[in-house]
N, C-alpha and C positions, 0 to 999 in steps of 0.2 A: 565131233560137233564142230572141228576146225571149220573156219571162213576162208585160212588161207588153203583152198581145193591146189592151187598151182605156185606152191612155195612162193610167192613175191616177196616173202618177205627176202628171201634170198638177197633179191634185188637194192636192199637197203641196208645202208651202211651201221655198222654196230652202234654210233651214235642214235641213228633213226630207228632202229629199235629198242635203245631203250628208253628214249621220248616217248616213243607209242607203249610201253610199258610203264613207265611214270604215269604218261598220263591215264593210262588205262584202273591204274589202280587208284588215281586221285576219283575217278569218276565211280567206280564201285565200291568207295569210301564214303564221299562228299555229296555228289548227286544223286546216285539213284536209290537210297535210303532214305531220302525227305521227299525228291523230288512230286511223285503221286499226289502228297498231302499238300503241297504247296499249286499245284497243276487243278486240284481239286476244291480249293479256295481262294483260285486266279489272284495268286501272292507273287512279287517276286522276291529268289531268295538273296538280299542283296546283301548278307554278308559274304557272297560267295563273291563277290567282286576282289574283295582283299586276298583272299587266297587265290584265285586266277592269276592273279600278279605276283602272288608268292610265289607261284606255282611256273609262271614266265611263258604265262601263252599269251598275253597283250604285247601285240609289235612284236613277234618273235624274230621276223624278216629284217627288224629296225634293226641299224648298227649300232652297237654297246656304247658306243657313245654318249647317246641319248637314251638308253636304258632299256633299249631293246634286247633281244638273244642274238642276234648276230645272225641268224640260220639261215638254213635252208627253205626253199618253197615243197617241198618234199616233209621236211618235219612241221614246217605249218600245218601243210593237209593231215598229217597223220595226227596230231591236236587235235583237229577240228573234227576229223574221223571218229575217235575217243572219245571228246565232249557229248557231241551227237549221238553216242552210245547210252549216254544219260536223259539228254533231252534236246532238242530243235531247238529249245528261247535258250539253253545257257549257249549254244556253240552260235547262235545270232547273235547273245553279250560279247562272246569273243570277235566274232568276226566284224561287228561294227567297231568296238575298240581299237582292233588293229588296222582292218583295209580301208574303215572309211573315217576314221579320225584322225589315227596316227600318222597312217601311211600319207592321204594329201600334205598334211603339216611338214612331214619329212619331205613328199616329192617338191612341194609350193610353196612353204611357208619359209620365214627367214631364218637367220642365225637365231636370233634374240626368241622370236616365236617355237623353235625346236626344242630351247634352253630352256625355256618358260614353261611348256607342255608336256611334251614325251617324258620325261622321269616320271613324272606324277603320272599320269597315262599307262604308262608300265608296269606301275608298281600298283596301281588298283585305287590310287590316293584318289585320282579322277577317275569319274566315268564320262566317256561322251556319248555324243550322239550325230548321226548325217541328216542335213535339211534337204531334201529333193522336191520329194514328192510331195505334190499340192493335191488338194481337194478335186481340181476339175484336170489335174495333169498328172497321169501318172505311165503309161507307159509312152506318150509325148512330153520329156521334159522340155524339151526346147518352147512348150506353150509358157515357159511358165510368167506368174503373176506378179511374184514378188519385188518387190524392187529398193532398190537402192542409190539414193539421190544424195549428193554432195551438198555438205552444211557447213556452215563454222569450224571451221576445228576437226571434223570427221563426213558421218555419212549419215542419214536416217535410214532405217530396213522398216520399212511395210511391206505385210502378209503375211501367209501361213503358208503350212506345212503340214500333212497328217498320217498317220500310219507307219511314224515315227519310233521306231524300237530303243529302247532305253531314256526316252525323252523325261517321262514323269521324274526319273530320277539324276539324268545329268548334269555336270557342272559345265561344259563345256557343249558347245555344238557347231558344229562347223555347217554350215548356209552357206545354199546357191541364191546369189538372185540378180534380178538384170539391172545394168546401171544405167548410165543417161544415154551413153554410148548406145545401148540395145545390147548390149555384151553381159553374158553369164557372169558372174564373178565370184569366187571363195570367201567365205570370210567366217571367223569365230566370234561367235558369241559366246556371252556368260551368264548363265543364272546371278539372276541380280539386279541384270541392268532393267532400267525403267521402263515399264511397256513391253517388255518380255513375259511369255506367259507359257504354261510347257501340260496345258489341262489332261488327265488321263481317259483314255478307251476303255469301257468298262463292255460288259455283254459279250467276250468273246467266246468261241468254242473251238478256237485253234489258238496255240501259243501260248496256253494260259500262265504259263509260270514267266513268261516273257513279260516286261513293262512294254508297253505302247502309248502312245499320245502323241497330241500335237503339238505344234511350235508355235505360237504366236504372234506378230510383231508388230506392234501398236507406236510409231513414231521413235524404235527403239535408236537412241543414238551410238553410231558405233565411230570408235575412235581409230586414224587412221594405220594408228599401229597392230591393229586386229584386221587389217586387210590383209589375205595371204598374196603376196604379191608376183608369185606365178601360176596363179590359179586364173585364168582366164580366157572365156571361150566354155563351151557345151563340149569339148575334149575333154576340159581337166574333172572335171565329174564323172564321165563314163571310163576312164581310167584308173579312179576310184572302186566305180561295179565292178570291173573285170577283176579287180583283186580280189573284193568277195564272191566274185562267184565262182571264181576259184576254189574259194574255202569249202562253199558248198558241195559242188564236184566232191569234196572227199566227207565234208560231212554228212552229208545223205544216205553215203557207203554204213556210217556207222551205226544210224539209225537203220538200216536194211538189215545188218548183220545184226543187232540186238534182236528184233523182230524174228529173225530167220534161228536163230538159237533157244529165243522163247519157245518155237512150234517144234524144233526138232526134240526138246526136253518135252515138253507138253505128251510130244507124241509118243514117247516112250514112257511115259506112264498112266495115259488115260487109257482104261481099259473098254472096250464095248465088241458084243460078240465073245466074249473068252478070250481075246490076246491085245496086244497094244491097238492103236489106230495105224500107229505105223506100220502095221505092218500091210495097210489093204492098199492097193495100188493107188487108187487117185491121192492118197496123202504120202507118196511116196511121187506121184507125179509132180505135187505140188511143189514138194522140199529141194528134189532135183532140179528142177525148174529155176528156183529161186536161189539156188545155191550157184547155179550156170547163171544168168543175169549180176549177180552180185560178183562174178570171178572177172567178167567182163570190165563190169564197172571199178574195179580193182585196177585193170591194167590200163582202160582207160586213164582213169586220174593218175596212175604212177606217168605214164608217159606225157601226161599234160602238167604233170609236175617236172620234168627232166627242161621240158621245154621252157618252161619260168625260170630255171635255174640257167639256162643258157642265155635269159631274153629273146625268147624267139615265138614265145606262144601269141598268138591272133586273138583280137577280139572272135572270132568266129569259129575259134578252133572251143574258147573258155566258153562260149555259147552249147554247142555242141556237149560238152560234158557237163554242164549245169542240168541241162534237161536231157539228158540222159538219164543221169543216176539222180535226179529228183524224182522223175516217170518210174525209173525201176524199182526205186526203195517204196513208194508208192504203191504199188503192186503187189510188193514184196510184202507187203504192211497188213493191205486186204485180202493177200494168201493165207497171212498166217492168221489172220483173226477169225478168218472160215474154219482151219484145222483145229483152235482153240476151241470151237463153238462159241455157247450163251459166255464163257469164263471168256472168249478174246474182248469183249465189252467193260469187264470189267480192273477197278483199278488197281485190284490184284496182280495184274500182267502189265507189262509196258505197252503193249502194242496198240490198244486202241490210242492213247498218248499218244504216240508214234503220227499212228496214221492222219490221227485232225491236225499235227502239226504240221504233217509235210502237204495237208491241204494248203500251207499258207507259204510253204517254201518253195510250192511248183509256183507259186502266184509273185514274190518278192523276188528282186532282183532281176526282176525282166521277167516277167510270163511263160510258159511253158509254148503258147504261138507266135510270140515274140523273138523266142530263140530258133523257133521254126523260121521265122521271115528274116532275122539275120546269115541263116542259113542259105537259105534261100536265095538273097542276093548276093552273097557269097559264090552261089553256083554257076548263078547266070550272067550275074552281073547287073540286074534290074531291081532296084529297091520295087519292094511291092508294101510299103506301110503308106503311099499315099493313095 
């Protein structure tokens, strides 16, 4: 029932294996023993925050200084890979943790703000959250609404924010918004401050163990030592994505492979006609099918990991492998809940979980046509989003 069809693991250094085995066993422990019942009464489970960070997948990339693991972008993805084996909204806690809170505060923010932040961030003490995406902007951030005007002593942030992953419950949240200038700008917020509001998304049927909400910001005053002070410009946010969408690329892997293990076990013990299912060709077309796209997307993310470790990966190379193996774990999702039958619907099996959440991870982090027209101009050299 192996995933790895083409030994990659080869390819990974004895460290990186047994990260991906830590964390493989934290998730067949922790997550996927509640997670159904918590997915099933759109709960999140947030004591699992503190053992995340016990556990040293927030900021792993960060250097130990600040409370990170020091690592590799190779054992990030294989984290995120593991998580995702559990469920789509806890490997979204990790990957907003790390790529879009920590990582700006380390790439933008000061000595004092790294000192202040990252430990607690690390260790689970905090959770945060990333402010981008508005109500009427979301795969054009450069529309956005929110702003930020110079006051007494700091700034005022008016606007919102929505579809905001971890917001109901963060302490921290790092916001883009435009200043007087017209210029993007970084900044941290904190639960607390006055005119700050973080309301939750209820009604969903994707993500459900995931928190969602929005940001709110009603003349919130922000003091000037919460400006991250090389965060500025509609660059330093989309080099934020490109770190999670990184993570993605490997965690979608993980969700495929759970799914793709569900159907090959399934299929060896559901009986119809007198022998397994597996045994009649189209479930045998299926399995192989999905077992080739999944090996693919393997050596995909391994080599778009090599490339991070070098610094050398492209926004348009981390586009390319987001919608990749979001589209194939996708697929991979609705193979095997066909092979399951009426049982792949239900919450007995991971996979319909699976499949509504990765409804929502071909959609976050840039769109699944979105990564097609970065592509796109990439090829030609003509943006075609206007």
């Amino acid at each position: 029932m192996t995933t790895d069809f083409l030994n990659i693991s080869d390819l990974l250094t004895p460290e990186q294996r047994l990260i991906t085995q830590t964390v493989r066993d934290f998730t067949d422990k922790e997550i996927k023993p509640i997670i159904d019942d918590y997915a099933q009464r759109a709960e999140f489970p947030i004591h699992l925050v503190r053992k995340f960070g016990e556990l040293g997948v927030f900021g792993p990339t960060i250097p130990e200084d600040y409370g990170g693991g020091g690592l590799d972008y190779i054992s990030y993805g294989l984290m995120c890979q593991e998580i995702e084996r559990g469920d789509s909204g806890m490997r979204s806690t990790v990957s907003v943790q790390g790529s879009l809170v920590m990582w700006p505060i380390y790439a933008f923010g000061s000595e004092e703000q790294k000192r202040k932040y990252l430990p607690g961030l690390a260790k689970g003490e905090l959770l945060g959250c990333f402010g981008l995406t508005e109500p009427d902007f979301g795969s054009n951030p450069a529309g956005m609404k929110t702003t930020l005007v110079k006051s007494s002593g700091g700034y005022l942030l008016n606007g919102s924010k929505i579809w905001i992953s971890n917001a109901p419950f963060a302490d921290i949240t790092v916001v883009w918004a435009r200043n007087e200038e017209g210029r993007v700008q970084g900044i941290i917020v904190e639960r607390g401050m006055e005119g700050f509001s973080t309301p939750e998304i209820h009604k969903k049927w994707s993500l459900r163990a995931s928190t969602t909400g929005e940001l709110v910001f009603d003349n919130v005053f922000v003091k000037e030592e919460n400006i991250l002070p090389e965060a500025a410009g509609l660059k330093a946010p989309l080099q934020c994505l490109d770190k999670a969408r990184y993570g993605i690329t490997w965690g979608a892997l993980g969700a495929a492979m759970d799914c793709y293990e569900t159907a090959v076990k399934y299929a060896g013990e559901r009986i119809q006609f007198d022998k397994p299912i597996g045994g009649f060709q189209l479930t045998q077309k299926k399995l192989a099918e999905m077992l080739t796209e999944i090996t693919k997307g393997q050596l995909l993310a391994w080599r778009l990991g090599t490339l991070m470790n070098e610094g050398k990966a492209t926004t348009s190379q981390i586009s390319m492998g987001k919608r990749n193996n979001v589209a194939m774990a996708l697929n991979v999702a609705r193979e095997a809940r066909q092979i399951l039958g009426a049982m792949g619907i239900s919450g007995d099996y991971p996979v319909m979980r699976h499949m509504m959440n990765l409804e929502s991870v071909i959609t976050y982090e840039g769109t699944h046509d979105i990564h097609l027209l970065i592509l796109g101009a990439e090829i030609t050299g003509i943006p075609a989003f206007k």
